[in-house]
Backbone bond lengths (Angstrom), bond angles and torsions (degrees), N, CA, C in turn:
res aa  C-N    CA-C-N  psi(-1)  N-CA   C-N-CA  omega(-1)  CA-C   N-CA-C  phi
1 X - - - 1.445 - - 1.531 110.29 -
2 X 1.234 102.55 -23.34 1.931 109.13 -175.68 1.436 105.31 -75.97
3 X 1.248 109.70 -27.06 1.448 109.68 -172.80 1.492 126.06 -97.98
4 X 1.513 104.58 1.07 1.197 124.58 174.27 1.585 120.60 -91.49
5 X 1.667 97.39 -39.79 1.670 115.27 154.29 1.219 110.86 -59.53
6 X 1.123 150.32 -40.27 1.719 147.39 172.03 1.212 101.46 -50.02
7 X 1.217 112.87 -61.45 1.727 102.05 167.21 1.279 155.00 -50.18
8 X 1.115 89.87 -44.18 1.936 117.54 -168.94 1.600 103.19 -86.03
9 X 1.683 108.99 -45.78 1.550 102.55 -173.90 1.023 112.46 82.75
10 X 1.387 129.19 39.76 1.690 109.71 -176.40 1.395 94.45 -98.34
11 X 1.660 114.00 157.72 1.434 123.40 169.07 1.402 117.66 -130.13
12 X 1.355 118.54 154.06 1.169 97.60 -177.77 1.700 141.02 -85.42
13 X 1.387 94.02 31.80 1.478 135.66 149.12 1.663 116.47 -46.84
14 X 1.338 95.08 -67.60 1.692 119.06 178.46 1.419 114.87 -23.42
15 X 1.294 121.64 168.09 1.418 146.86 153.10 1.054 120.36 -146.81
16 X 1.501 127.26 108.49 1.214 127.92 -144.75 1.784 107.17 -109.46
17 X 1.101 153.12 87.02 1.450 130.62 -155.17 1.773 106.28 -80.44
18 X 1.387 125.19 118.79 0.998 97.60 177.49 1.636 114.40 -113.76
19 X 1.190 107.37 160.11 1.560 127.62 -172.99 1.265 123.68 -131.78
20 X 1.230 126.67 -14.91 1.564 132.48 176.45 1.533 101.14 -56.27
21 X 1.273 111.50 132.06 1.285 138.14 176.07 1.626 109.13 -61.77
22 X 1.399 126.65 117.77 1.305 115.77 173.49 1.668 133.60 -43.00
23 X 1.324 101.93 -25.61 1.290 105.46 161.87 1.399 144.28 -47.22
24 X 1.654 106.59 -27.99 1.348 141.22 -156.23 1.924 98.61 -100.91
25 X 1.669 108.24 127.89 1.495 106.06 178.66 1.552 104.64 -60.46
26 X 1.062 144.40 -26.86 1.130 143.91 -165.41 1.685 106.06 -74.79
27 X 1.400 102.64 -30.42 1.488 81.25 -179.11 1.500 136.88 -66.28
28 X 1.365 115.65 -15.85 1.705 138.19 176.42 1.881 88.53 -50.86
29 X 1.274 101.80 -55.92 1.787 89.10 -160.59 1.303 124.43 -77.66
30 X 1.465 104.97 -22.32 1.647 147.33 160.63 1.503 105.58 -42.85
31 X 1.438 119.98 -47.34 1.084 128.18 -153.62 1.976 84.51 -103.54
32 X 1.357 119.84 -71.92 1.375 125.72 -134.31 1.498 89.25 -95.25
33 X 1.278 141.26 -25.25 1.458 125.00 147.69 1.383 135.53 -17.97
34 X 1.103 103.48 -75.10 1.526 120.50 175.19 1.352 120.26 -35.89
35 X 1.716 119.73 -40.81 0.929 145.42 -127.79 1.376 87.84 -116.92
36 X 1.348 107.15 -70.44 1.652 96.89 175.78 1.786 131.30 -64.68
37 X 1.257 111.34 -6.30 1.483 134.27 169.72 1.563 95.87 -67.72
38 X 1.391 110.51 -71.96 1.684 110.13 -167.17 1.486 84.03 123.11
39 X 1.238 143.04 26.63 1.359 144.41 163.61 1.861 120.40 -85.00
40 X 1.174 115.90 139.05 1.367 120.33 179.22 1.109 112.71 -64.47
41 X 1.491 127.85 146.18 1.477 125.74 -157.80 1.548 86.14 -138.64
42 X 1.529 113.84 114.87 1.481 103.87 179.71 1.559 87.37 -103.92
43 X 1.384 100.41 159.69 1.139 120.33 -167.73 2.127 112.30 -129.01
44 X 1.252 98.09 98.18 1.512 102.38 -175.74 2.006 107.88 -40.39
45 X 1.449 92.19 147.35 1.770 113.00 -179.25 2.234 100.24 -64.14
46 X 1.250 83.25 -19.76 1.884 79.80 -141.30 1.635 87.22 -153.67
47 X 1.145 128.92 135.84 1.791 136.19 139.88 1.092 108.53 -60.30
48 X 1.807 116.45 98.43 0.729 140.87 -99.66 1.851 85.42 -165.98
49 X 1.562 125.95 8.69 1.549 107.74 -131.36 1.918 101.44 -91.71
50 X 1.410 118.06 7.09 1.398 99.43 165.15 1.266 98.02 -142.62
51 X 1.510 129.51 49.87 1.060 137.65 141.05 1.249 152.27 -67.73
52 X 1.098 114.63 59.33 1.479 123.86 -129.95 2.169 115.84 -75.60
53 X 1.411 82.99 -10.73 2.247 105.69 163.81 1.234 85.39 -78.60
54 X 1.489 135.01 -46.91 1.260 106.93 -147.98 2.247 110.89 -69.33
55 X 1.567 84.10 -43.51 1.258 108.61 178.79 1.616 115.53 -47.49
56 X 1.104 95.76 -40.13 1.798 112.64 179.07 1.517 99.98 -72.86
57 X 1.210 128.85 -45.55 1.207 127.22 -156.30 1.675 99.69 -74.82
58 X 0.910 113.99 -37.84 1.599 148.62 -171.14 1.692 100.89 -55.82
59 X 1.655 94.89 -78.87 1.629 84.27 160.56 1.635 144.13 -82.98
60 X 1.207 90.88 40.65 1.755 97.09 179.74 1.505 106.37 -129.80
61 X 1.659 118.82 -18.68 0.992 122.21 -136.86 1.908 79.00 -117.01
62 X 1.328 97.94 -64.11 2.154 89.95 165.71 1.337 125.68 -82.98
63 X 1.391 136.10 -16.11 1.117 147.52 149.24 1.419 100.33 96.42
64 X 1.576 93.46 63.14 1.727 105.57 178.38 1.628 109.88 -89.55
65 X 1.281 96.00 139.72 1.470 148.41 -164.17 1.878 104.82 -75.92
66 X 1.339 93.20 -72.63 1.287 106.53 -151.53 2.300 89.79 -115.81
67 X 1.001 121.09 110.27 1.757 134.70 137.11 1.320 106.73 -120.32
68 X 1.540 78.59 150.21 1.361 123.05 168.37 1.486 131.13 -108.38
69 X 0.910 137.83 111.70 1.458 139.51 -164.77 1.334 133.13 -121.84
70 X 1.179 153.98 127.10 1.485 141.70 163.62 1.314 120.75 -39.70
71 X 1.163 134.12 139.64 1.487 124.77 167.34 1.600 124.05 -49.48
72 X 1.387 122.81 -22.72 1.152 135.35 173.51 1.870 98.94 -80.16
73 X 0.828 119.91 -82.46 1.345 106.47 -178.45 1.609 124.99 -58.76
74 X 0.886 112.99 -16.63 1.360 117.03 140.76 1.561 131.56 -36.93
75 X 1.421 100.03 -61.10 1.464 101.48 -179.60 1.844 110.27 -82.71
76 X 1.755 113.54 -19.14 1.442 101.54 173.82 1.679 105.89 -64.58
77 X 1.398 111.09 -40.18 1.712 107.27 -164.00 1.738 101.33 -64.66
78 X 1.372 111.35 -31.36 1.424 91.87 -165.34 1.563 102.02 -81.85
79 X 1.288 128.72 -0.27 1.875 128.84 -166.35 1.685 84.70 -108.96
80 X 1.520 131.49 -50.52 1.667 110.40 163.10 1.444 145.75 -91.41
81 X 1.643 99.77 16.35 1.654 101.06 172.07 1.533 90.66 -144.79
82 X 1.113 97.00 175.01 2.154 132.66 161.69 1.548 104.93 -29.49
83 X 0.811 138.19 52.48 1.614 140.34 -171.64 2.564 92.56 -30.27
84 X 0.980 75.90 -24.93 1.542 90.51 -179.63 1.219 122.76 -51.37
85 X 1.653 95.48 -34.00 2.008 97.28 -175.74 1.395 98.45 -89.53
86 X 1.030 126.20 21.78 1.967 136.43 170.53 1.549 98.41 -100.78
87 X 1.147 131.30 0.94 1.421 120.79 172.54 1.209 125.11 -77.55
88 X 1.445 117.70 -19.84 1.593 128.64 -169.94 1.337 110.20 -92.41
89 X 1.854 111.09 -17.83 1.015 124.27 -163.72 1.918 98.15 -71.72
């Protein structure tokens, strides 16, 4: 987990929205990162996972810090929303 924080940089500043599907290994650090930082862990209304208003709405609406994304959904959010509200990120 220490070595995942070397990377990522989260502080407990952050707001992290998370969305990784429990299924997914990533979600343990996704989830228990945040947590052990002292970082805000927003927590989606709904699975939600190629919703890309929702995602937008998400970070404007808690004023998340920190997503994470696939490269594929990545490139849908930036071809159907504001690639712009990814700046704060």
């Amino acid at each position: 987990m220490n070595s995942i924080q070397e990377v990522i940089k989260i502080t407990s500043e952050d707001k992290v929205l998370l969305r990784t599907n429990i299924g997914f290994d990533a979600f343990i650090w996704e989830l228990l990162l945040p947590l052990k930082i002292g970082a805000t862990l927003v927590l989606p209304a709904r699975n939600n996972d190629l919703d890309t208003a929702h995602i937008e709405n998400s970070i404007a609406e808690y004023g998340v810090t920190v997503l994470q994304l696939t490269p594929t959904l990545l490139r849908i959010y930036v071809h159907e929303r504001d690639a712009r509200s990814l700046n704060k990120l």
